[in-house]
N, C-alpha and C positions, 0 to 999 in steps of 0.2 A: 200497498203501503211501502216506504222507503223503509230499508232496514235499520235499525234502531241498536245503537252500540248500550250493551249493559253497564252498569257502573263495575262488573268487575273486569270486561275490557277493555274500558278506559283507565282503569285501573293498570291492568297487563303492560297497554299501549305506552302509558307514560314509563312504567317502570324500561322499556326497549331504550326510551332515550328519543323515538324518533319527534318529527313535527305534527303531532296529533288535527290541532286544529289546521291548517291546512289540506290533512288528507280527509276528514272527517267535512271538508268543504270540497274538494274533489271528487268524492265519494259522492256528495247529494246530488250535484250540476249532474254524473252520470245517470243517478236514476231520475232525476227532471221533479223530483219532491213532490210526487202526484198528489201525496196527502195534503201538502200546504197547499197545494192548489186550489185546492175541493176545499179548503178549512174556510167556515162563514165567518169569523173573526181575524183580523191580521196578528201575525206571530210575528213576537219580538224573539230575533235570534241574537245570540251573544255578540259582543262585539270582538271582530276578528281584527287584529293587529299585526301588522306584518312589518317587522324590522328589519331593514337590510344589515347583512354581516360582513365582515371584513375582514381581512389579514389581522395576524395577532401585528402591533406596531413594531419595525423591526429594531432594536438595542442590540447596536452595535452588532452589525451583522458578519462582519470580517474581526472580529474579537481583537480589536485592535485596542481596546482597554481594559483588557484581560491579563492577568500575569501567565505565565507559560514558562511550564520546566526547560523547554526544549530549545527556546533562542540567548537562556542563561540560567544561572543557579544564583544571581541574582536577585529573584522574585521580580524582576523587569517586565514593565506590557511589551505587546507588539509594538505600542508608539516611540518607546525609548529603546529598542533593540534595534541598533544599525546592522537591517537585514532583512529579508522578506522571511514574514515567520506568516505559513497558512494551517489554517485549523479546519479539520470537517469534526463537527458533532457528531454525536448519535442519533439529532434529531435530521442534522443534515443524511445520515446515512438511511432512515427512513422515507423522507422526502422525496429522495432520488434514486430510492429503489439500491442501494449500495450493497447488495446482499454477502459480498468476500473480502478479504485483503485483497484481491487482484481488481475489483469494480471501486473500491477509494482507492487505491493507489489511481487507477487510472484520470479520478475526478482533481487530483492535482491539477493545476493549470502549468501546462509545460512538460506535462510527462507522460511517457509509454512504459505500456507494461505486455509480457508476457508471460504467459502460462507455460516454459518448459521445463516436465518434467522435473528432469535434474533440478532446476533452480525456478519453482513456483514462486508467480508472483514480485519474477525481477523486474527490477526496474530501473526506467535508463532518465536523466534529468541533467537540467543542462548539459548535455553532451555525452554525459561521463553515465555507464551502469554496469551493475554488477554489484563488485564490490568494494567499488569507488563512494556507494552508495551504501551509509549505515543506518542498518533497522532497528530497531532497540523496544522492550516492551517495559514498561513502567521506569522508562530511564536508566536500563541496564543492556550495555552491548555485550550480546555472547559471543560472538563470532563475525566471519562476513559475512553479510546480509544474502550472501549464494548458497549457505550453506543453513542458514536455521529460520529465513523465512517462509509460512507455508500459507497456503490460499485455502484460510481458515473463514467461520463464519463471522460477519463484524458484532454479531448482538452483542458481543463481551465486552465488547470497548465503548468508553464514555466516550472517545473523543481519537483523534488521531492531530501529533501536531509536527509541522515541518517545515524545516529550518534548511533554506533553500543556500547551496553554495558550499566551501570549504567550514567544517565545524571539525576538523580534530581539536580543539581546542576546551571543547566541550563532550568527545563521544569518541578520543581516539584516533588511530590509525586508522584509512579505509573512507574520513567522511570529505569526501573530494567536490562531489555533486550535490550534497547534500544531506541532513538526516532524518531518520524518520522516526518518530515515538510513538509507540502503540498502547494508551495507555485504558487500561481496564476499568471496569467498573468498582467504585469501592463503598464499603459501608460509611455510614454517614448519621448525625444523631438529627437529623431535622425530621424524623417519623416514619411511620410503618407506611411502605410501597410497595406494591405489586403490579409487576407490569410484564407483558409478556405478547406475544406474536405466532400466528399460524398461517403459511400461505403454501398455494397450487399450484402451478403452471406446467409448460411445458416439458415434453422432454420427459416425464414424471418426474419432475422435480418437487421436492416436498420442502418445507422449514417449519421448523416450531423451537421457541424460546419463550423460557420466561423467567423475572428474575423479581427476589423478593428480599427487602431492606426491611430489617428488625431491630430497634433500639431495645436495649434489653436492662438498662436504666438510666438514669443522666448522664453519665460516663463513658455506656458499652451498649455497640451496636456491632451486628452484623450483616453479609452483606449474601447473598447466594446468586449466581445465573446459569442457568444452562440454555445449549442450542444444538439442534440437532439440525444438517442438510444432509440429503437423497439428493439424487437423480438419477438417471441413465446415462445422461452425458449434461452436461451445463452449457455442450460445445455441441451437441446431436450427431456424434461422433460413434461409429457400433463399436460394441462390449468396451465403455471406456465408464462404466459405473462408479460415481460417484461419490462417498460419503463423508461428513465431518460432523466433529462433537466435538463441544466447547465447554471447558464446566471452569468456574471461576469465585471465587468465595474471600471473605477479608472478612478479620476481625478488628473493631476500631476501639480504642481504651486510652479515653481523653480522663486521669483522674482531677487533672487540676487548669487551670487555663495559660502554664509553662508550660505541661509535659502531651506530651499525644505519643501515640504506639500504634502501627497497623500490622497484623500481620495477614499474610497474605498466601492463598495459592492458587493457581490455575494451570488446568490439566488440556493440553489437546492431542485429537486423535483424529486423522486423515486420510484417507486410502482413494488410489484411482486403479482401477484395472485397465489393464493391457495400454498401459500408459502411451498417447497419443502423441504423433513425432511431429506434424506436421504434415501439411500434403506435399508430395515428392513433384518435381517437375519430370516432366518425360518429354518426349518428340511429338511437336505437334501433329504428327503423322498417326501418332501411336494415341491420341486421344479422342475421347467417346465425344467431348464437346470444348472444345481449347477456348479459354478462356484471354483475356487482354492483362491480366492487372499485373503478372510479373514481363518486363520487358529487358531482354537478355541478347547479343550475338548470336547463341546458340540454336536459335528456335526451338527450346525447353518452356515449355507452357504448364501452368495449374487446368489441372483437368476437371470442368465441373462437376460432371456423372460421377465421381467418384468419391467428392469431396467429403463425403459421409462414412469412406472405409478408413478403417484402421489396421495397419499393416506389423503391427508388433504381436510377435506369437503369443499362445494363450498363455496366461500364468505370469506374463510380466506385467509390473504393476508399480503404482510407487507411493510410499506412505510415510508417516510418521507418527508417534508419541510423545508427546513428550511435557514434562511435569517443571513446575516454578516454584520454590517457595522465597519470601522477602518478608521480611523484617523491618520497617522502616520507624524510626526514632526522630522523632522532634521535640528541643528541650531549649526552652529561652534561659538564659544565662540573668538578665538581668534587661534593662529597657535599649539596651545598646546590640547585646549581643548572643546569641545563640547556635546552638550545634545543630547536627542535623548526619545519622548514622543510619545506612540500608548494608543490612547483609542479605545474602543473596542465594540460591544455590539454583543447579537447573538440571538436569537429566534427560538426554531425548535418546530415541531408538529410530531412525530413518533406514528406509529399505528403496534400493532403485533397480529395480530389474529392468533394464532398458533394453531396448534393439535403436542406439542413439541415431543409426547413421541410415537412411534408406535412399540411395543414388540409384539413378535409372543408369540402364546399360543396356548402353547404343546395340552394341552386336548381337545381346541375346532378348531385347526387349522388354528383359526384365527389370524388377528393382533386385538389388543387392544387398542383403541387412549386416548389421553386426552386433553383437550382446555384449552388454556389460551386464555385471552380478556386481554391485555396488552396496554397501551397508555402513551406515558410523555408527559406533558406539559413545556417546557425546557426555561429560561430564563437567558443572565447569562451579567455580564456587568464588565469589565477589564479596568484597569486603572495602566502602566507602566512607570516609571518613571528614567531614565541613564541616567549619567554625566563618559563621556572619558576624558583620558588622553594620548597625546602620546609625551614623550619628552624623553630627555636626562637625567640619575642620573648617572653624572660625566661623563666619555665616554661611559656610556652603556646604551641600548635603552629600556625604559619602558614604554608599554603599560599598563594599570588601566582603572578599571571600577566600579562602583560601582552603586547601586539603588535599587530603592522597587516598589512592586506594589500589588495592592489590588483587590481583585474581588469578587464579589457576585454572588449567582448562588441563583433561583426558580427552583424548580421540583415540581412538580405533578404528580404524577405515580398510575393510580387508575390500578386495577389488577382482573380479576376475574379466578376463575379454576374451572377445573369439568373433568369430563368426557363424551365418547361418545359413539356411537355405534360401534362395533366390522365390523373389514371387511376383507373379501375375498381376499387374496392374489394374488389372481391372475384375481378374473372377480370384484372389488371394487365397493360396492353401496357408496361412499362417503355420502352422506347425504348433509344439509345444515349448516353451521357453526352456533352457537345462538345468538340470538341477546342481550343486554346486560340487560336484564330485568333479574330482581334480582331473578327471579321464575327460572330463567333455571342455577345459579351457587347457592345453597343450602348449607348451612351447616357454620362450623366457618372456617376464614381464607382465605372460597374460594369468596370474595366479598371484596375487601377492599382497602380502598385510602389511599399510601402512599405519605407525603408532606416530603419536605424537605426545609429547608433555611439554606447557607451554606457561611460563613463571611473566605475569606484566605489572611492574608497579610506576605507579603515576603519581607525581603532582601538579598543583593547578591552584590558580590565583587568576582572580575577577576583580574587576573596580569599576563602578561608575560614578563619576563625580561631576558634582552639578558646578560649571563656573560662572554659570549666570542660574537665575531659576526657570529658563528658556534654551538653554546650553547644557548636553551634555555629553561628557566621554567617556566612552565604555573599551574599555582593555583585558585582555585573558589573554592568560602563559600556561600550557600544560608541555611538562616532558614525563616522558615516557621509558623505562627499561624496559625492552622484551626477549627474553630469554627463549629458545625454543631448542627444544631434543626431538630429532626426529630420525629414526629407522624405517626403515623399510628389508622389510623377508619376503624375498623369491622361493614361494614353497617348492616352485619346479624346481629350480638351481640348485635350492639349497642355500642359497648365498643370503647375509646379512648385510646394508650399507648402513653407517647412523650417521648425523653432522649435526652439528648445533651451531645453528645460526645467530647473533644477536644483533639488535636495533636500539638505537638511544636517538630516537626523532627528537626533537623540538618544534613543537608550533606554537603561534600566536596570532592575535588579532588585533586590530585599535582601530573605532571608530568611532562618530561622535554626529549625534541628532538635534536638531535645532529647531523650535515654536516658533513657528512664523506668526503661528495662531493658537489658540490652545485648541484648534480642531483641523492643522493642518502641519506636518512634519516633514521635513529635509533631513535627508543621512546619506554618510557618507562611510563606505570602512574597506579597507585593506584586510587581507587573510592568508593565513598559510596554512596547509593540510600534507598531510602523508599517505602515500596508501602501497599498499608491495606490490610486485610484480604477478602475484598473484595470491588467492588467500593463503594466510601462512600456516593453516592447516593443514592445508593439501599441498607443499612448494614442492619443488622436485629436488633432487640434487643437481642437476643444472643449475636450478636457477635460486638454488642456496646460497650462492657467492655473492648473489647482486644486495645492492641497496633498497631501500625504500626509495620508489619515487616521490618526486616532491612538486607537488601544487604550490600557489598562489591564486590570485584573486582581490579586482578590485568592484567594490559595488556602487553606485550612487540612485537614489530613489525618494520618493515622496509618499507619504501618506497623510488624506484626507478625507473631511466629513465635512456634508455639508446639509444645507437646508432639516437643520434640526437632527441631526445623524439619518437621514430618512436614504441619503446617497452616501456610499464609502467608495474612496478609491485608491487603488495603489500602483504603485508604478516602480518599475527597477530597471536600469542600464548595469549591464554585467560583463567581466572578462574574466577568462578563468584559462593559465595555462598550467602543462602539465609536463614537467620534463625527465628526463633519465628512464624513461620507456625504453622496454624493449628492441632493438632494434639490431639488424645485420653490419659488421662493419664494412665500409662503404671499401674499404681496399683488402679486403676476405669475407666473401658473401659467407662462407662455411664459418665463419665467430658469430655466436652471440654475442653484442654488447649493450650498456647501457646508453645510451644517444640520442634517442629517440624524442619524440615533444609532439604534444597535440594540446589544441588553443579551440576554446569554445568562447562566442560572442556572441550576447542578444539583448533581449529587450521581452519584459513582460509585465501585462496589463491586466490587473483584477475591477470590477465593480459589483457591487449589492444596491438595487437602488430600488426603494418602493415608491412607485411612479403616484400609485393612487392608494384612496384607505385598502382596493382589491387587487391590487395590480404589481407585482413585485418582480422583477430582472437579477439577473447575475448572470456574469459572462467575464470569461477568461482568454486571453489572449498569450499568445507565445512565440516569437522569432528567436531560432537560433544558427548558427554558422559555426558547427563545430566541424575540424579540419586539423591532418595531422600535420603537424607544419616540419617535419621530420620525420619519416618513419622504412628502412629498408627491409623487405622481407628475402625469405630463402629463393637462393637464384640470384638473389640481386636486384628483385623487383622495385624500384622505387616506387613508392606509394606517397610521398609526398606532397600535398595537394588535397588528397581523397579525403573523403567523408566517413568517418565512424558508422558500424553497423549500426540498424535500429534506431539510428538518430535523425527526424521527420525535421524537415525545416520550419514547418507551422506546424502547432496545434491549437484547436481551439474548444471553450465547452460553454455550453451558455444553457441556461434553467430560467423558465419564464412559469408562474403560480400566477393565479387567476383565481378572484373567491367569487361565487356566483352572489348577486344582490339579493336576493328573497330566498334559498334557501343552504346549509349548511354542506355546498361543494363547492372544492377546489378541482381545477384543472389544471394538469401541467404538460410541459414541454420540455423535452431534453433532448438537446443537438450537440454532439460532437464529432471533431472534424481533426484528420490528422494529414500530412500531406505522405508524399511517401517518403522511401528512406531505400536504403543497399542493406542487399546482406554480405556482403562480404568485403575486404579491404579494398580493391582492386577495383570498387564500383563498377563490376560487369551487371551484376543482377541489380534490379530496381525494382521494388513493388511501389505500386500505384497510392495515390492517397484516396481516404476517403471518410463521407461522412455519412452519420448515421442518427438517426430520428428515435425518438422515447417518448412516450406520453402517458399519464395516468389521471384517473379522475377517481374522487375522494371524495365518502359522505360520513361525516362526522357525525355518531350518535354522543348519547350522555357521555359514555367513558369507553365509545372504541371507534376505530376508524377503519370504514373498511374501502379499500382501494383495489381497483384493475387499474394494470397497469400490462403497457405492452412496448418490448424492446425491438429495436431493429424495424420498426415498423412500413420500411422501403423495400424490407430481406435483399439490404447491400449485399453482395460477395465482394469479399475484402479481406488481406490479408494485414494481419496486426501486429506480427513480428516474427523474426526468424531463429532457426532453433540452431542445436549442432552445425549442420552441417548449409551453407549456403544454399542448397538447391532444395532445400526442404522449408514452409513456410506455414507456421499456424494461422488459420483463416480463423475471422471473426465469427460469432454466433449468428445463424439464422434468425427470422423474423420467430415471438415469441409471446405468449402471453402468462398472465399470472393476476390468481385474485386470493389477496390477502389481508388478514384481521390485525388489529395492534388495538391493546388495550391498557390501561391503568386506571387502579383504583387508589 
């Protein structure tokens, strides 16, 4: 007799969520139904229904009818904001496996990112990175984005939005290449949620998150997430163990339908051991398996065999803490007009014990290290202040904004250097990293605590005004004071230096979007940005004297939808130069001056296009030609001509979903492709470009979805960006797998 499911494990089976009657007909055809065979009367069996499923329909899949903080304070969509504004979800960040800040930044179209140390999760975009490049999390900039972004886990965030090109206008000093908003998960009174995530893979990589929305009456809800990632390495990198905790909470207090109140905090916490430099070039004489992808004069090759060691002594490592609380107020005035108040505070503790610099050398065939003991003490406290306007001037619709806001920032950055023992490229005695007594960093310079106090107040004014109801013009003015006290104590010396720098930028922007269709848009806009010579945290006294450099930027682009929003697409022609750079003067190579200029030019291409009810595309395109069009270094070097570090002429990323017809799996595909790029000014060193293969498949029960999914699945060797020091380069991750749950109720 065929086995025979009891009514309480049909019971069981339904409550799993899975396809019951299907397997429960797979099930019989195995055992050939011997009893119905034998049966002297025919048996009616139920009747089996098989529906095919499909893609949920996509809406608006590049959120281009969406309002977004981050391309104005306007409440403007991406369609009326002249400028490429792109958004990844949370759903997107599941879909494609987006597990850190360093895996969405990457999935930008048009951007590299790398993972060093010092500056986790930098990022280079149109031309310009660093901290040309601002990060911001729930629309509040702390710092330069080198100094307080960290390759955190993404569960925390609802969304990430980015605002491609010059935006000091909107976010400050620093936003040259563009900005970035990191914006959290918050409470919300549309009901009780619970949803949460556990997965496996390589590497011992672990994750688990989950997060749970409580309305707690008509008024008051709250919001709670946490996330926890492991690994051994994220990079299979030895003793470079991995871990982060993400914990994020909001409380929302809507008493009336003028007033709403969130408050808000989120906590993170991040640690890498024996923090990973990149793999050192050496002589190809001197390697176990010399590899092609760095291409150099020097015959200095990435050496395979070894790509797995880590050459920073024990005990160095690099971390952070660091705590957010915000206040955010919104209060309509009346049907025209209303305010709108976020205070802010933020607190972090970062540690970077490096060995930054690991150079082979030639005569003794070793590598060469050196240490830093780096620490900031980070304090910063924000206070934003906007009053809107949305009415009628005569028959035509004006939105207005206008306000100020003031912040204060503490640093403490005590600093020590030195150097260390020499090692073995291939069998590494690492040593023990030093501990911070003043006997083991010697000498001037290499011992010494920099303080900083830093006074910024800003105002700023928005307008868009409709002068057709198919026409319109969007303009922003922010100026800026910035006050900075900075000291610096040479504990060796003895000696004290302090100087106080100040900045009075102005930037602006004007541009204007035109309906060709109500489902197809033209803009155009002009911009200017600011950003210092270097972050003004850390400046030196050197280069205390210089100006802020000064950007511009002009853009023109389209965006459209078509065949029932089922295709979106976007398109931007960009120029963006950069002047009053750093540079040598050309009649005393020994002066620092300001002179200098570099000009970034390209062209980038987004689509979402759901071809069929199962069959859905997205792909990103990126050409750029960024070049210093000015630039002399020490010596006398002209570098004029050359190419910015870390900057790939193409990138590209493209995601193809696949829903199978009879039962509830998706399939996907994820290719990205970067071409290469130089590490150094001089374009002597080239890494290779290259791409790389993802894929995962997905079977949806009632209320969870459990996905493998596997990275790298060519195991390219490839390197993805360069660190410190030019002859050092982090290679991309090896080939990789991972099988993880996502649920909500």
């Amino acid at each position: 007799m065929a086995p025979v499911a009891s009514g309480h494990l049909l019971a069981l089976l339904k409550r799993t969520g899975l396809p019951i009657k299907p397997l429960l007909l797979a099930s019989a055809s195995i055992w050939q139904l011997p009893a119905l065979a034998d049966a002297p009367t025919p048996v009616v069996l139920e009747a089996l229904q098989v529906n095919a499923t499909a893609l949920s329909p996509l809406q608006d899949p590049l959120h281009l009818d969406e309002q977004n903080t981050t391309g104005s304070r306007l409440g403007l969509t991406a369609r009326e904001t002249p400028a490429t504004v792109e958004v990844k979800t949370q759903q997107d960040m599941q879909v494609k496996g987006l597990r850190t800040t360093k895996e969405v930044f990457s999935d930008i179209n048009g951007a590299t990112v790398g993972n060093v140390p010092g500056n986790p999760a930098v990022l280079t975009m149109r031309g310009f990175s660093g901290s040309a490049i601002n990060v911001m999390q729930d629309g509040v900039r702390v710092a330069s984005s080198t100094l307080v972004t960290r390759d955190v886990d993404t569960w925390n965030y609802e969304r990430v939005e980015v605002l491609k090109g010059p935006s000091s206008v909107l976010s400050g000093e620093g936003a040259l290449g563009g900005a970035v908003n990191m914006i959290t998960r918050k409470a919300s009174l549309d009901g009780q949620h619970v949803d949460g995530m556990f997965s496996a893979g390589s590497f011992n990589t672990r994750r688990a998150a989950i997060g749970v929305n409580q309305p707690l009456s008509d008024t008051v809800a709250v919001r709670a997430d946490i996330s926890s990632l492991s690994s051994d390495s994220l990079y299979d990198i030895d003793h470079q163990n991995t871990s982060a905790l993400g914990l994020t909470g909001s409380l929302l207090y809507t008493p009336n339908d003028d007033l709403s109140m969130l408050f808000a905090i989120d906590h993170f916490d991040d640690s890498y051991d024996s923090a990973y430099q990149g793999s050192p070039l050496v002589a190809a004489s001197a390697a176990g398996h010399a590899s092609g992808i760095v291409k150099n004069p020097y015959g200095l090759v990435i050496d395979k065999s070894a790509r797995y060691l880590n050459y920073s002594p024990d005990g160095a490592h690099s971390g952070a803490r660091s705590t957010a609380l915000r206040w955010t107020t919104d209060y309509r005035l009346n049907d025209d007009w209303s305010l709108n108040n976020l205070a802010s505070y933020y607190t972090a503790r970062r540690d970077f014990f490096l060995s930054g610099e690991q150079t082979y050398n030639r005569s003794t065939g070793l590598l060469d290290r050196t240490d830093q003991r780096i620490s900031h003490d980070h304090q910063f406290w924000s206070e934003r202040l906007s009053a809107t306007n949305d009415t009628l001037l005569g028959d035509f619709r004006n939105r207005f904004t206008v306000g100020g806001e003031f912040n204060y920032t503490r640093f403490s950055n005590p600093r020590q250097n030195g150097t260390t023992t020499s090692v073995d490229p291939h069998n590494p005695d690492v040593g023990s990293f030093p501990s911070s007594d003043s006997n083991n960093w010697p000498g001037a310079g290499n011992n010494v605590v920099y303080q900083s106090n830093m006074d910024t107040t800003a105002l700023f004014a928005e307008d868009a005004f409709n002068l057709t109801p198919d026409w319109l013009w969007v303009g922003g003015v922010r100026y800026e004071d910035i006050d900075l006290r900075r000291a610096i104590t040479d504990l060796n010396l003895g000696t004290r230096q302090s100087f106080t720098p100040t900045y009075r930028p102005f930037s602006w922007r004007m541009g204007t979007v035109y309906n060709l269709t109500p489902d197809v848009q033209l803009y155009a806009q002009y911009s200017t940005a600011v950003t210092p010579v270097s972050s003004l945290l850390l400046i030196s006294t050197a280069n205390g004297g210089f100006d802020l450099s000064k950007g511009r930027s002009v853009e023109v682009g389209f965006k459209a939808s078509a065949f029932d929003g089922r295709t979106t697409v976007l398109g931007s022609l960009y120029w963006i130069r950069l002047n009053d750079i750093l540079t040598r003067d050309p009649n005393d190579a020994t002066l620092t001056i300001q002179g200098g200029s570099q000009v970034s030019k390209g062209i980038e291409l987004s689509t979402s296009t759901q071809l069929t009810s199962q069959l859905q595309l997205d792909l990103g395109v990126s050409l750029v030609d960024a070049r210093y069009d000015e630039l002399i270094e020490a010596g006398g070097a002209d570098r004029s001509g050359n190419h910015p570090v870390n900057v790939p002429h193409t990138t590209a990323n493209a995601a193809v979903l696949y829903r199978l017809n009879t039962l509830p799996v998706t399939l996907g595909a994820f290719v990205k492709h970067a071409s290469g790029f130089y590490t150094d000014t001089a374009n002597t060193y080239f890494v290779e470009g290259h791409t790389t293969l993802d894929a995962s498949i997905s079977y949806e029960l009632k209320n969870a979805t459990v996905t493998l999914r596997g990275r790298n699945l060519t195991n390219a060797f490839y390197g993805e960006y360069s660190g410190y020091s030019s002859t050092q380069v982090f290679l991309g991750a090896p080939r990789s797998a991972e099988l993880g749950v996502t649920f909500k109720f």
